[in-house]
DSSP file (Angstrom, degrees, kcal/mol; ACC not computed):
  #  RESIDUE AA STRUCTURE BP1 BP2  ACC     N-H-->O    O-->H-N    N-H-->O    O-->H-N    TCO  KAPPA ALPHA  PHI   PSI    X-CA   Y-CA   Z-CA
    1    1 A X    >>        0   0    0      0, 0.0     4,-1.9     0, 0.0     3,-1.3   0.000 360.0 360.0 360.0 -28.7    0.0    0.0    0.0
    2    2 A X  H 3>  +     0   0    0      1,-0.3     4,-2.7     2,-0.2     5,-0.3   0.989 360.0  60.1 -64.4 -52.0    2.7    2.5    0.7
    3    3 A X  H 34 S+     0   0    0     73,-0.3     4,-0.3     1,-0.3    -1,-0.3   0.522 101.5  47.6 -16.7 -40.5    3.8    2.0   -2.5
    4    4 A X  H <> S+     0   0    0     -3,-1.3     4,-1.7    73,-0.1     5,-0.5   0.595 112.5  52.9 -93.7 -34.3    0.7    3.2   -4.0
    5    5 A X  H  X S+     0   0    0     -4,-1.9     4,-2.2     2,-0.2    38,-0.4   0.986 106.5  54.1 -51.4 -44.6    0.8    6.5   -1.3
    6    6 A X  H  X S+     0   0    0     -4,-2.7     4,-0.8    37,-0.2    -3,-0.1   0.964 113.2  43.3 -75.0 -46.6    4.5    7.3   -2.6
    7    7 A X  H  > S+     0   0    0     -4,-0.3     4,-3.4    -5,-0.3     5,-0.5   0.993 111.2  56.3 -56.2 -55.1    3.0    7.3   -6.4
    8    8 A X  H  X S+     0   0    0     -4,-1.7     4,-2.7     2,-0.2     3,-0.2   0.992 112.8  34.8 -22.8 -77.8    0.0    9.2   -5.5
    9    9 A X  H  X S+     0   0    0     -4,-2.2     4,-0.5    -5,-0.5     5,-0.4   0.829 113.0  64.2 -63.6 -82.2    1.5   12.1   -4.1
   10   10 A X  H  X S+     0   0    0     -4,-0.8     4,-2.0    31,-0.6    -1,-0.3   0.424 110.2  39.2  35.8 -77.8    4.2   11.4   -6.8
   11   11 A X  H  X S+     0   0    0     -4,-3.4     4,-1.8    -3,-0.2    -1,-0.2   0.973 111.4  66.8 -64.9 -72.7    1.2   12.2   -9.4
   12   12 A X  H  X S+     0   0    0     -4,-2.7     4,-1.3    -5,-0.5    -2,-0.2   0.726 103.5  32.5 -19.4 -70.2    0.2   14.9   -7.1
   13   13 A X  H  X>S+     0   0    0     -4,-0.5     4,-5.7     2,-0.2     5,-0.6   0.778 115.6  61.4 -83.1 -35.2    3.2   17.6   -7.1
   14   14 A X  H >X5S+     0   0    0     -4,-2.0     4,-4.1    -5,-0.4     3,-0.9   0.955 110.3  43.9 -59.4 -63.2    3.9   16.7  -11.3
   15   15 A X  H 3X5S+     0   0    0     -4,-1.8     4,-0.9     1,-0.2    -2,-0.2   0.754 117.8  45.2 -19.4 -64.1    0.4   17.9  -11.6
   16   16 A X  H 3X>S+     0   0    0     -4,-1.3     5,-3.5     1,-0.3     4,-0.9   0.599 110.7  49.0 -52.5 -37.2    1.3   20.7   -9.4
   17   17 A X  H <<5S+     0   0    0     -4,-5.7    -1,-0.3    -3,-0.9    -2,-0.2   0.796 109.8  55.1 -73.2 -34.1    4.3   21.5  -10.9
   18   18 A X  H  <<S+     0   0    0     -4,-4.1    -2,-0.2    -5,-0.6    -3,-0.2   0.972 110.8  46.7 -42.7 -48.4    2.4   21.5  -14.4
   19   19 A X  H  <5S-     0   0    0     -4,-0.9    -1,-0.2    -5,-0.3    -2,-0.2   0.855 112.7-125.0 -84.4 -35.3    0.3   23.8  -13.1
   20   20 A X  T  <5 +     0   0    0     -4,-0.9     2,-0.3     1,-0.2    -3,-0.2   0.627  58.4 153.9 101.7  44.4    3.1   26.2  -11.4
   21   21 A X      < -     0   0    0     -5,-3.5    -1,-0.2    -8,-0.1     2,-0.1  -0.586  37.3-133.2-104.4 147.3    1.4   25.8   -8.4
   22   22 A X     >  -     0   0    0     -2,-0.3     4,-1.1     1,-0.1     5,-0.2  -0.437  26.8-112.0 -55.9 156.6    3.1   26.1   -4.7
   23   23 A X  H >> S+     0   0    0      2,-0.2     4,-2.1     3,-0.1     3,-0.6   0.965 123.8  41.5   4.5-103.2    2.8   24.1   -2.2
   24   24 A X  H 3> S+     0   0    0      1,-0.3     4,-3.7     2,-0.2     5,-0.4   0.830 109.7  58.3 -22.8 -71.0    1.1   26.6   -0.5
   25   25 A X  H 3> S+     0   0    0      1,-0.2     4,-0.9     2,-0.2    -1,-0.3   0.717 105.5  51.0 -64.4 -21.7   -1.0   27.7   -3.5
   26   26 A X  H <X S+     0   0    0     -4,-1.1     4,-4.4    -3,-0.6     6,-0.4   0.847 108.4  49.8 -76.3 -59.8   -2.5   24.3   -4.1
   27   27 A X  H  X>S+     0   0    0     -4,-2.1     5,-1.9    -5,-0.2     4,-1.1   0.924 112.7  48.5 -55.0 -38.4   -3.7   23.7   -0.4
   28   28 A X  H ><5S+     0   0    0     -4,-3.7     3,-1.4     1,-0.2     4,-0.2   0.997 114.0  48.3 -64.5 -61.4   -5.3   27.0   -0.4
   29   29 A X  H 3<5S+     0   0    0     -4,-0.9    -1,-0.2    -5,-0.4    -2,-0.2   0.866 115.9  40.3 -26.2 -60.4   -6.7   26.1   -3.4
   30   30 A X  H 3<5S-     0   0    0     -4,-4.4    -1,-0.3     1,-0.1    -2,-0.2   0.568 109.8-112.8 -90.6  -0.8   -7.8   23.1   -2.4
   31   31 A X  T <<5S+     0   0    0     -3,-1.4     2,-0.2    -4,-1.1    -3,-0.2   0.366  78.1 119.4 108.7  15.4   -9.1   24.0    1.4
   32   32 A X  S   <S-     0   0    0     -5,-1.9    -1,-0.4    -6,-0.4     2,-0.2  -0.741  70.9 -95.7 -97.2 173.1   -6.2   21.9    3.0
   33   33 A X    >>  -     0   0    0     -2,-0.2     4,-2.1     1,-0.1     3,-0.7  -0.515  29.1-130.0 -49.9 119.8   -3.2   22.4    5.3
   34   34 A X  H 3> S+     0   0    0      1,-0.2     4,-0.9     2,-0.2    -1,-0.1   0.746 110.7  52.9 -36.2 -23.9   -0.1   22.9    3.6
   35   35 A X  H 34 S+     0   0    0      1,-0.2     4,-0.4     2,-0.2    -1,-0.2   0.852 104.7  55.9 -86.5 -32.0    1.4   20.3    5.8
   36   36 A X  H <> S+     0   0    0     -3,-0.7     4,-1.9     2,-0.2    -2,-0.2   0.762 108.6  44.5 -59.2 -38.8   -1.3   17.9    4.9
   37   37 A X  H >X S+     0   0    0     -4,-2.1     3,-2.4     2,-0.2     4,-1.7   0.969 110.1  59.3 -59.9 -80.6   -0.6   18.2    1.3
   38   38 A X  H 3X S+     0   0    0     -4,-0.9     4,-1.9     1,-0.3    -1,-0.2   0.639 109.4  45.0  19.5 -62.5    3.3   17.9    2.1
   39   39 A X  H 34>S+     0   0    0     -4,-0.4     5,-2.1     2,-0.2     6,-0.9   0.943 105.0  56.5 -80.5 -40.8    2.5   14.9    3.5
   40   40 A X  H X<5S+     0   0    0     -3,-2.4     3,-1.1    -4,-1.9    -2,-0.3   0.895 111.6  50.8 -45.3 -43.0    0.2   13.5    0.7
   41   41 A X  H 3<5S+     0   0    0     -4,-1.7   -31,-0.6     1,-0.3    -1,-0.2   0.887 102.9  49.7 -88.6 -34.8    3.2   14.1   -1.7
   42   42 A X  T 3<5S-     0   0    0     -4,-1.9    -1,-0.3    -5,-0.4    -2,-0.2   0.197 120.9-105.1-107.1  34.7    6.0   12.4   -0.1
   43   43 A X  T < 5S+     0   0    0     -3,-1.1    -3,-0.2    -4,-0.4   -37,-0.2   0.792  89.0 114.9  96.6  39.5    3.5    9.0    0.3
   44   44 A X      < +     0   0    0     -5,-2.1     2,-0.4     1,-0.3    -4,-0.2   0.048  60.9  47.4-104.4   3.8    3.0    9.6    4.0
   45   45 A X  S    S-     0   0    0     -6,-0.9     2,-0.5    -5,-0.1    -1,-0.3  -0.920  71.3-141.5-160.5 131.3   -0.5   10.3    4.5
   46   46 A X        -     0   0    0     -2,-0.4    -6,-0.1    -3,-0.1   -41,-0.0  -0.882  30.2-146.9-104.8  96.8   -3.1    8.4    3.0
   47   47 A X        -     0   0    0     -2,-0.5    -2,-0.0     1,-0.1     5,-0.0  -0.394  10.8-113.8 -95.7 136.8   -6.0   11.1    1.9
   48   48 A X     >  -     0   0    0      3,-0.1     4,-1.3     1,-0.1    -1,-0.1   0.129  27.0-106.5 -64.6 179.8   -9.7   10.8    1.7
   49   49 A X  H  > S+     0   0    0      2,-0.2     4,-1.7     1,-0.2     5,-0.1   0.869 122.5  58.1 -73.1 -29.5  -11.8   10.8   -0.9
   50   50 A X  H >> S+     0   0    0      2,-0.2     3,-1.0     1,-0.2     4,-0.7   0.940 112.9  37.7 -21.5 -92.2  -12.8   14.1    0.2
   51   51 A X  H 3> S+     0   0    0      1,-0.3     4,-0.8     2,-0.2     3,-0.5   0.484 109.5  69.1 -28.5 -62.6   -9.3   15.4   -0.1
   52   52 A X  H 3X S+     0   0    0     -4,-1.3     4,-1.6     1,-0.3    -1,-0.3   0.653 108.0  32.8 130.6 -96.2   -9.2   13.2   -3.1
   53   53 A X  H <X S+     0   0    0     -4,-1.7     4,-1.6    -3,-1.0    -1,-0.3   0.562 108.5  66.8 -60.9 -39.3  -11.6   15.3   -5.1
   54   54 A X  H  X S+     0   0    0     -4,-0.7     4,-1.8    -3,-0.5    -2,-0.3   0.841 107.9  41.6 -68.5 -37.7  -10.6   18.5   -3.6
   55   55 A X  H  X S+     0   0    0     -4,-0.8     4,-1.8    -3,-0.2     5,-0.4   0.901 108.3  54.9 -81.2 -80.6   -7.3   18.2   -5.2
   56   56 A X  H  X>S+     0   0    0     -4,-1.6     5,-3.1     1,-0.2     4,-1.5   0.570 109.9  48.0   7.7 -58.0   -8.4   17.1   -8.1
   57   57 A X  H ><5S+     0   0    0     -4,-1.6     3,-1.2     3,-0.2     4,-0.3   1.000 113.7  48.1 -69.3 -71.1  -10.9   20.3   -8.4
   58   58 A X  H 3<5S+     0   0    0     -4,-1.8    -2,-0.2     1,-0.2    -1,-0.2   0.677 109.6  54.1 -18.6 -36.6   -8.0   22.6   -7.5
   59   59 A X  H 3<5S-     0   0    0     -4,-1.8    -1,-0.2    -5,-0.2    -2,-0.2   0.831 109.6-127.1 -81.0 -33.1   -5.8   20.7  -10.3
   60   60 A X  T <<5S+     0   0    0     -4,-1.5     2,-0.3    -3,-1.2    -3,-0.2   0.883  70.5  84.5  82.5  76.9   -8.5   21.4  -12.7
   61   61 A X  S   <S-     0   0    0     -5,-3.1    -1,-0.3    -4,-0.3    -2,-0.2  -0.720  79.7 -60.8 167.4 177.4   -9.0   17.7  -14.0
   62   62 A X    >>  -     0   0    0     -2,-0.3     3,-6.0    -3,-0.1     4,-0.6  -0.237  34.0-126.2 -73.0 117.1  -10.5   14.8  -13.4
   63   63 A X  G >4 S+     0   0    0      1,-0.3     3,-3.6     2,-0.2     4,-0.5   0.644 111.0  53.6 -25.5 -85.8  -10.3   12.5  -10.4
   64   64 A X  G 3> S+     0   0    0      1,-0.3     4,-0.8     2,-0.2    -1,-0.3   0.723 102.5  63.8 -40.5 -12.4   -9.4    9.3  -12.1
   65   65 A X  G <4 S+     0   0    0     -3,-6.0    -1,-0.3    -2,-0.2    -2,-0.2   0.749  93.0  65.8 -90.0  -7.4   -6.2   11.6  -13.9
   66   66 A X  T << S+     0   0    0     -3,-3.6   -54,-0.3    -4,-0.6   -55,-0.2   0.908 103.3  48.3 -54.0 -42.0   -4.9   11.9  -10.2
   67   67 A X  T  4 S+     0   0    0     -4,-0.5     2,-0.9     1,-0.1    -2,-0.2   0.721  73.5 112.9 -90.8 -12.3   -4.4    8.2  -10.5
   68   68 A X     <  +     0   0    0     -4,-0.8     3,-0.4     1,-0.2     4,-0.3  -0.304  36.5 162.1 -31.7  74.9   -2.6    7.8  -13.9
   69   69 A X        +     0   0    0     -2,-0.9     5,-0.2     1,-0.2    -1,-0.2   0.180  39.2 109.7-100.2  40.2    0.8    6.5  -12.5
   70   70 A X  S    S+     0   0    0      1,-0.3     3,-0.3     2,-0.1    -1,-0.2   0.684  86.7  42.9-110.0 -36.0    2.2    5.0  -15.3
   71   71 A X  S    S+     0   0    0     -3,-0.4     2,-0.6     1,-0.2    -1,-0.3   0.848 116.3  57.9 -59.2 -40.8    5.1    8.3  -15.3
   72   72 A X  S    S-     0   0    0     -4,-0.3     2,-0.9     2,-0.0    -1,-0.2  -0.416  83.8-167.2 -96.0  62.2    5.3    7.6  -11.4
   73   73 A X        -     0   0    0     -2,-0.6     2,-0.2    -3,-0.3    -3,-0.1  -0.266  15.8-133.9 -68.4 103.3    6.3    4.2  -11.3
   74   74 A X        -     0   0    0     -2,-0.9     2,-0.5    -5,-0.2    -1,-0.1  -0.108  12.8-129.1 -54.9  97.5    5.8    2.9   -7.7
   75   75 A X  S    S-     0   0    0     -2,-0.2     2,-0.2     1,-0.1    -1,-0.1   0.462  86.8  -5.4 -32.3 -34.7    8.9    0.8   -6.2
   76   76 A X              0   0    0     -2,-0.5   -73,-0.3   -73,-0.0    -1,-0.1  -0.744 360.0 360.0 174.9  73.7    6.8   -2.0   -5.2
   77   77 A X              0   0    0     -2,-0.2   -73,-0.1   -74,-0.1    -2,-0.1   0.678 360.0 360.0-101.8 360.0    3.0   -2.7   -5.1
């Protein structure tokens, strides 16, 4: 499972960097704690579906492209 955490977040901050987004500017965006994201990106916190969806909306695109990890390839699953 971690495995699948570290690729998430992984997918998560290339998005973010596509976008030019901060940190910062993505959690606001997306109504979370910077620390929380943070953690979402280096595969340590496992975010809800809530959360999930909130980035997603913030990213501008569609849940199911959060999960495309076929760029982020996961050590292990």
């Amino acid at each position: 499972m971690k495995a699948y955490q570290q690729a998430f977040g992984l997918r998560i901050r290339q998005l973010r960097d596509q976008q030019g987004y901060t940190q910062e500017e993505l959690a606001h965006r997306a109504g979370i704690h910077v620390t929380y994201l943070s953690g979402i990106e280096r595969g340590v916190r496992n975010p809800s579906l809530k959360s999930i969806r909130a980035l997603a909306r913030a990213l501008g695109v569609r849940v199911g492209k959060l999960f495309a990890f076929e760029s982020c390839s996961p050590q292990s699953a």
